[in-house]
C-alpha positions in Angstrom: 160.0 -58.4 -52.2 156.6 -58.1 -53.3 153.6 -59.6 -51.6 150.0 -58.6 -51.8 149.9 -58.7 -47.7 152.6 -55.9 -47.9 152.8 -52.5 -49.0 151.3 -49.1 -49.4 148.9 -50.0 -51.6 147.1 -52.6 -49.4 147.8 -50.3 -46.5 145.9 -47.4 -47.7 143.0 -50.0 -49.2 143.2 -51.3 -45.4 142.3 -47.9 -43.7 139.6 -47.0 -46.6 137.6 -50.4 -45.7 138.0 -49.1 -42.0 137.1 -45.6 -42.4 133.5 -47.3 -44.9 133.2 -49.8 -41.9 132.8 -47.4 -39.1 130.5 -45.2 -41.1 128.3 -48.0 -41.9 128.3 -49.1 -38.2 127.7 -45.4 -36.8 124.7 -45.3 -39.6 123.5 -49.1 -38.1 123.7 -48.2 -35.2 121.6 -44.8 -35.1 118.6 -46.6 -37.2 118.5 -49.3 -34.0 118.6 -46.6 -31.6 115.4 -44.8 -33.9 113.7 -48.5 -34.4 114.0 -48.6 -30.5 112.6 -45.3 -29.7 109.7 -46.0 -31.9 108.9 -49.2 -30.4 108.4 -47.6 -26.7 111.3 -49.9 -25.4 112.7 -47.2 -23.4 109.4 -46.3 -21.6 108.5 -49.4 -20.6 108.6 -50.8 -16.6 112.0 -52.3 -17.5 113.0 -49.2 -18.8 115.7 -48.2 -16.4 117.5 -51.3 -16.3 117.2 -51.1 -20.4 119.1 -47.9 -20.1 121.5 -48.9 -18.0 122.5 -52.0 -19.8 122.5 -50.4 -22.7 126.0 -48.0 -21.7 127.7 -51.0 -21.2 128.5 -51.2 -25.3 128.5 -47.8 -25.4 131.1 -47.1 -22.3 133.0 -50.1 -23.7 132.9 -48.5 -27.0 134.3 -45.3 -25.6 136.6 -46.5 -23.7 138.4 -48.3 -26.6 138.0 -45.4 -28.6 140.1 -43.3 -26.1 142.9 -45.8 -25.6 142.9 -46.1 -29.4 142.7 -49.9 -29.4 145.2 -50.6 -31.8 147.6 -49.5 -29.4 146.8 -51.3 -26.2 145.3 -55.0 -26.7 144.7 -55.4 -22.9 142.5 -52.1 -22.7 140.6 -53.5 -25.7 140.2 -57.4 -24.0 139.1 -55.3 -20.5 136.6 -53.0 -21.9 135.1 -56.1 -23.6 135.0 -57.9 -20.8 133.5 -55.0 -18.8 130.7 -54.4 -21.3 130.1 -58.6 -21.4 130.0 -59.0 -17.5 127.4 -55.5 -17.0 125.0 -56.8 -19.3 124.6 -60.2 -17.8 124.7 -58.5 -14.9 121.2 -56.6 -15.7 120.0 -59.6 -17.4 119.8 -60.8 -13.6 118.5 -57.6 -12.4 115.9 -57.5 -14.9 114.9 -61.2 -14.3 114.8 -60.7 -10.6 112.3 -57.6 -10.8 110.2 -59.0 -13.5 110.0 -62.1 -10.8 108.5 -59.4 -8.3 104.6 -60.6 -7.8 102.1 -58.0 -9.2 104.6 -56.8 -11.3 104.4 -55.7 -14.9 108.0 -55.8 -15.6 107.0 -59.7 -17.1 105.4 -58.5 -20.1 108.1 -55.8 -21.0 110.7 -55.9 -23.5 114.4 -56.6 -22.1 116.0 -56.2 -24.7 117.1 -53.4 -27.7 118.4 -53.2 -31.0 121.0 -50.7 -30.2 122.3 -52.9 -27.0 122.3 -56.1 -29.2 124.0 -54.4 -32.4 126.4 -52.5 -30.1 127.5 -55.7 -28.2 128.2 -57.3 -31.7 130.4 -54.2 -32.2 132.0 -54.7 -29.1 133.0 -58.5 -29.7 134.3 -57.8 -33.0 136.7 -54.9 -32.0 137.1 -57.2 -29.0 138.9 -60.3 -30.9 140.1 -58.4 -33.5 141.8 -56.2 -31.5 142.3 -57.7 -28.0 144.9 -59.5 -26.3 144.7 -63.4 -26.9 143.8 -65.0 -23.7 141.3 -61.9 -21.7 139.9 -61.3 -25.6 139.0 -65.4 -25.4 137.3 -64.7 -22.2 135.9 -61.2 -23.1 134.1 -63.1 -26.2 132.7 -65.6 -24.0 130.8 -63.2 -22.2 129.8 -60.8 -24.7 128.2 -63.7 -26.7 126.5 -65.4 -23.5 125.4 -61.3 -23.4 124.2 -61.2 -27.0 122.4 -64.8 -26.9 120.3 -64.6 -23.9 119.1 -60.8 -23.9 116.0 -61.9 -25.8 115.2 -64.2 -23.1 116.3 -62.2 -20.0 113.0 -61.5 -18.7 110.9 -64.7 -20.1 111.1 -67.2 -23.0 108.6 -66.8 -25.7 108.7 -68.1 -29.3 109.7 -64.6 -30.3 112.3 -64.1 -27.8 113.7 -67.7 -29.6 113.5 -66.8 -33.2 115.4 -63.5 -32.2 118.1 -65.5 -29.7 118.8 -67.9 -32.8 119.2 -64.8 -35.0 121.5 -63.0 -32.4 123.7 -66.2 -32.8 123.7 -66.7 -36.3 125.2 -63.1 -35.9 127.8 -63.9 -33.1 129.4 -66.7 -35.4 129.3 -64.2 -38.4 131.5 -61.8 -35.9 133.3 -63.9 -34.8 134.2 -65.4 -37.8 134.8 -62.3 -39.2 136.8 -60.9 -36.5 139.0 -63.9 -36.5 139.7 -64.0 -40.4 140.9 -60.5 -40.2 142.9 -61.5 -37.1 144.8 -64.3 -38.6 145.5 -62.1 -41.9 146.8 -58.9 -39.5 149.1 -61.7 -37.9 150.1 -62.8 -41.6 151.0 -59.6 -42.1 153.3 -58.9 -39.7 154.6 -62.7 -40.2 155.4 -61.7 -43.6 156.4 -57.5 -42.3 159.2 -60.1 -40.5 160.6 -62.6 -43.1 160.8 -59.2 -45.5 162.9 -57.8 -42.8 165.2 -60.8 -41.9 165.9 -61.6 -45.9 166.8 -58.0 -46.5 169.6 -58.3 -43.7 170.9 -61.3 -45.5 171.2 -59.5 -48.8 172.9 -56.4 -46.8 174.7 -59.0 -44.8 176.0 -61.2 -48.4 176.5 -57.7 -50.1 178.6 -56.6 -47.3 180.7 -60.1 -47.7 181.0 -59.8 -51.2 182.0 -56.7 -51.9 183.4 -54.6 -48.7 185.1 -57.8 -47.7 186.8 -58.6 -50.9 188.1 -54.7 -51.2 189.4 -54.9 -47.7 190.9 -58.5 -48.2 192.8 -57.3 -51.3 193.7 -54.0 -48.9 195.1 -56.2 -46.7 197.4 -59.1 -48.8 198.4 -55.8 -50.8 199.8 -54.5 -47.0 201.5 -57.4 -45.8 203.2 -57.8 -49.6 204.2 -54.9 -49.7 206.0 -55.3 -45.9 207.8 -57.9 -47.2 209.0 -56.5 -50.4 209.6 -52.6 -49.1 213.6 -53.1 -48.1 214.6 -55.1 -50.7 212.0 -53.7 -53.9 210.6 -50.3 -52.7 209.1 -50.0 -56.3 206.8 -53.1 -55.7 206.1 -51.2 -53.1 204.8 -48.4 -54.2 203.0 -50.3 -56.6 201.3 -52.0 -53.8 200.0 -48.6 -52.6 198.5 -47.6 -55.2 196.4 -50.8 -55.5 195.9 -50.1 -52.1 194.3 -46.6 -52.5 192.4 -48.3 -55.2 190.6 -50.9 -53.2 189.9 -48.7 -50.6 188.2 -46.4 -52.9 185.8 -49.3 -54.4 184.7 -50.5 -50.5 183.7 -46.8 -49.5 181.8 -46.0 -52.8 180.3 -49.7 -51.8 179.4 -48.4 -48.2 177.8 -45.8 -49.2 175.7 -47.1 -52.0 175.0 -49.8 -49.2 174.1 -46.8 -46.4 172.3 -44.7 -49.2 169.9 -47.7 -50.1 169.5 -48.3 -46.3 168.5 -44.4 -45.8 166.1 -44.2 -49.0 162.8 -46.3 -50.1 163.8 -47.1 -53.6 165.2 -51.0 -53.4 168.0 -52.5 -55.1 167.4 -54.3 -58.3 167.0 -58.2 -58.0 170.8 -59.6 -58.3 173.1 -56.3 -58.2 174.6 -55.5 -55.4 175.0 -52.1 -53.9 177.8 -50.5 -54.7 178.8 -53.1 -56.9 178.3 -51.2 -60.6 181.0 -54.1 -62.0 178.2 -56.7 -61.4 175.1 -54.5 -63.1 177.4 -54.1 -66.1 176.6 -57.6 -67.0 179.6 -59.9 -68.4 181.7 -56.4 -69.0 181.9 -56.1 -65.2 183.1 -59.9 -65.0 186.0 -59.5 -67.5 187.4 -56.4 -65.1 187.2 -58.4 -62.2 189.1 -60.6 -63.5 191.2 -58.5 -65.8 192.0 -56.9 -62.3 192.8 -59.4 -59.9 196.6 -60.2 -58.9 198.1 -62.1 -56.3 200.9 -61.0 -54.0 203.2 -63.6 -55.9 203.0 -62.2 -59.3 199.5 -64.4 -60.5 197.0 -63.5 -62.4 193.7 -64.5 -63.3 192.0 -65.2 -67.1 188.9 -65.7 -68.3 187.9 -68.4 -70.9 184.3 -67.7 -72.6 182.1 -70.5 -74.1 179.1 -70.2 -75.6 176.8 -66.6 -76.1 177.9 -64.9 -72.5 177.2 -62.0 -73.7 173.0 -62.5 -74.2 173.3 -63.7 -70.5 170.7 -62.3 -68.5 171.2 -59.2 -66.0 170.2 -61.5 -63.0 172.1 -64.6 -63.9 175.5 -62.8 -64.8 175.0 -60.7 -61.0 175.4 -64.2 -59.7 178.1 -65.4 -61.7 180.0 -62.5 -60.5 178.9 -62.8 -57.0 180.8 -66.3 -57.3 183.8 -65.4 -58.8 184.2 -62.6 -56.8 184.4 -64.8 -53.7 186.7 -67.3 -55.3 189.4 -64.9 -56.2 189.2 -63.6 -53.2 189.7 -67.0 -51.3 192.5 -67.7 -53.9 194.1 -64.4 -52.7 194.0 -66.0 -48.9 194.4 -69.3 -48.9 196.7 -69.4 -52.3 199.0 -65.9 -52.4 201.4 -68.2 -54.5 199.2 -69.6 -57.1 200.6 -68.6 -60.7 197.2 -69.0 -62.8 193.8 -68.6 -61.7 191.5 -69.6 -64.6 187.8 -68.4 -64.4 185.4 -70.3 -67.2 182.3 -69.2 -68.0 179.9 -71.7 -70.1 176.5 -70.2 -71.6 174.0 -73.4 -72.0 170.5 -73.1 -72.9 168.9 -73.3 -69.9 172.0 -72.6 -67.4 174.8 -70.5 -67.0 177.9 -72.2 -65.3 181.3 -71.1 -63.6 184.5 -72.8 -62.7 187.2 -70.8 -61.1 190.3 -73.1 -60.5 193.7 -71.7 -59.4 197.2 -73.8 -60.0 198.2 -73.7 -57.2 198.5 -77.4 -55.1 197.2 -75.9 -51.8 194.3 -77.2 -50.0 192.2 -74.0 -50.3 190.1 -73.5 -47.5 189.7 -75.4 -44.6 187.5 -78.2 -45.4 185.8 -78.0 -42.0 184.8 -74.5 -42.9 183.1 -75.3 -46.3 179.1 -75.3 -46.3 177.5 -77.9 -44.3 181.0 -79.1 -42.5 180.3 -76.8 -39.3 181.8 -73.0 -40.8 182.4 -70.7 -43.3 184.7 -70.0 -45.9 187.3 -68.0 -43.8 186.6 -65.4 -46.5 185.7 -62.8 -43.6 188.7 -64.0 -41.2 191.8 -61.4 -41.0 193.8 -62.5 -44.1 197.6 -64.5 -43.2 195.8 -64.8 -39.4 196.4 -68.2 -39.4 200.3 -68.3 -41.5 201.6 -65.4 -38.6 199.9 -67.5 -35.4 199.8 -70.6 -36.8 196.3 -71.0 -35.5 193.3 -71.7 -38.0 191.9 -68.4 -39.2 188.0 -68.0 -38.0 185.4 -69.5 -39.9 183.8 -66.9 -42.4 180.4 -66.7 -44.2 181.4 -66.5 -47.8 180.8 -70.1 -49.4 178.0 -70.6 -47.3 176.5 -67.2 -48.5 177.0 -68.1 -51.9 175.4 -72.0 -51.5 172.8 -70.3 -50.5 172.2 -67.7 -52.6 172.6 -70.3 -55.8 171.1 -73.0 -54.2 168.1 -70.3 -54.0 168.5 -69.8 -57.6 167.7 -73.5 -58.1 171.0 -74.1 -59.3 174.5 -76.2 -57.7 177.0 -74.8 -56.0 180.4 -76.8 -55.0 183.5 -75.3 -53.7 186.4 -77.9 -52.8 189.4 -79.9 -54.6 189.1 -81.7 -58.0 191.1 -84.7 -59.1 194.2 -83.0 -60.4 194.6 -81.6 -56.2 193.4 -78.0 -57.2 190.9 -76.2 -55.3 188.1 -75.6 -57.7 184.7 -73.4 -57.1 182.0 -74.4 -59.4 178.3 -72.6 -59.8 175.7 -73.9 -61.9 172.3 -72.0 -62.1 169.5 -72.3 -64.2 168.1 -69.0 -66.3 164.6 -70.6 -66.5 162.5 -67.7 -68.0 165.1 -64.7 -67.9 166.7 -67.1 -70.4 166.2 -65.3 -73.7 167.3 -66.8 -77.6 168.7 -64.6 -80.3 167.8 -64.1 -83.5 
């Protein structure tokens, strides 16, 4: 899935910005220090309490750089606090010894650029970077910090114009801070949903092709139970098929494992493992060219319209459909004589019908999409004929409701009017839709 909020790319351009950030900062941040040094700030009468307050930022800044603040949000929230809480703290000090009578701490400066572009620092890492409630509280203070250094000591018109500046740059950090908060917490939002919809795909590619290999495994075993005394060449037969299926759910597997272990993604619509699908209507026609039921039925396939200019994606889904169908046919109707699979090319849409003869109920109602279950297409096949219990609710027809239904396209699956248990797809092709010549 493909999102500008997610990838290498953006990564990379993340950590650049960073990297250009903290230079420009560090560069900021010496030219206050100079500017202060040139001023006389730090030989004035206030100038121990100046120095002082001014490794708050700095230890803060430390302090977070050692913890590495990415990786612990409470460190971050407590060193901003710290810094915040120190510099009020000789805000006091200062105003109480400038207070003093005869002294000349009154007419000194009580505050300096480094201290007020640090603190800025220090409440942008701070919310950026802290944990949600002590970072709240940490910004509090840092910005009561930032605001009323300028007028620590006494309130002039100067020590005004620079408070006002001080919080016109608060709000820009703040601001700041908090826009690249939400979009880190987008992110990882998004880092989340990319996760959880590729375990549906595995989860649906798992269904549709393991399961239906292992379902086939499994009729092909209990027919060939039955049949072994009496017919031990039907039996043999049955092997074979057997050793077949088995083959195509372990090359499945490990397509499946191999995309799991590697970076490169499966292509939109094919399924790992499932070459018959990527090979576009070809792949359909052996599917059903393939399929047999433990009674002696088969399965056709009736063509109308150009199948063949169907696109890649659409046909996957197709196939993802009748896949499921004959392999619900092959549970819940072993004695069906005819399965017929239609496929209709429209302009515009691609449809599917898959309708067996057989005048069975199909699956359980109760266990069709939106009635409370599955499909039973993942239950142990004949569970319910040997126990005469009702097999477990599966995930196949809900799967595939949902996979066509995220195609923008209909999806039905139950009986028709002649009694026959019919699975119908419709999905639009939209723009992979392409005319011919």
């Amino acid at each position: 899935m493909h999102s500008p909020h997610f990838g290498r790319g953006s990564s990379r351009t993340r950590r650049a910005l960073f990297r250009v950030g903290v230079v420009l900062v560090g560069a900021a941040l010496v030219l206050a220090l100079a500017a202060d040094h040139r001023t006389g700030v730090f030989d004035s009468a206030l100038a121990r309490q100046v120095r002082l307050s001014a490794l708050a930022p700095v230890a803060a800044l430390s302090l977070m750089a050692v913890r590495r603040w990415r990786g612990d949000p409470r460190v971050v929230a407590a060193a901003g606090a710290l810094a915040g809480a120190w510099s009020l703290g000789c805000d006091a000090w200062m105003r109480v010894v400038a207070e003093r009578p005869g002294s000349s701490a009154g007419h000194a400066d009580a505050y300096t650029l480094f201290e007020l572009a640090a603190l800025i620092v220090v409440l942008v890492l701070t919310v950026r970077y802290g944990a949600a409630r002590p970072a709240a509280g940490a910004a509090v203070l840092l910005s009561l910090a930032v605001v009323l250094r300028p007028v620590a000591v006494r309130v002039t018109e100067n020590g005004l114009i620079l408070a006002m500046f001080c919080t016109v740059a608060v709000c820009a950090g703040l601001i700041g801070a908090l826009v690249a908060r939400l979009a880190a917490l987008d992110r990882r939002r998004h880092a989340e949903q990319v996760r959880l919809e590729q375990r549906l795909t595995f989860a649906r590619d798992l269904h549709d092709f393991v399961a239906h290999h292992v379902t086939g495994i499994v009729v092909q075993a209990q027919g060939a139970q039955v049949v072994a005394e009496s017919r031990p060449e039907l039996a043999v037969s049955a092997l074979g098929q057997i050793e077949r299926a088995g083959s195509e759910a372990l090359r499945a597997l490990r397509h499946m494992v191999s995309g799991l272990r590697t970076e490169a993604a499966f292509a939109p619509g094919l399924a790992p493992g499932g070459d018959a699908a990527a090979g576009g209507v070809a792949g359909l026609r052996t599917l059903v060219a393939a399929f047999t039921l433990p009674g002696g039925g088969s399965a056709r396939l009736a063509e109308e319209g150009p199948v063949d200019r169907l696109p890649t994606a659409a046909v996957a889904a197709v196939h993802r459909v009748a896949m499921e169908a004959l392999t619900n046919v092959r549970k819940h109707a072993p004695d069906a004589r005819q399965v017929t699979v239609t496929l209709r090319a429209l302009a515009g849409t691609v449809e599917l019908d898959v309708v067996n003869d057989s005048p069975g109920p199909g699956p359980d109602p109760a266990a069709l999409p939106g009635r409370g279950g599955g499909s039973g297409a993942d239950a142990e096949p004949g569970a319910a004929s040997r126990t005469g219990a009702p097999a477990p609710a599966g995930y196949g027809l809900i799967g595939l409701e949902e996979r066509v239904t995220a195609e923008g396209g209909v999806f039905h699956a139950g009986p028709d009017s002649s009694g026959h248990w019919r699975v119908s797809a419709r999905i639009p092709l939209e723009s992979a839709w392409r005319d011919g010549p």
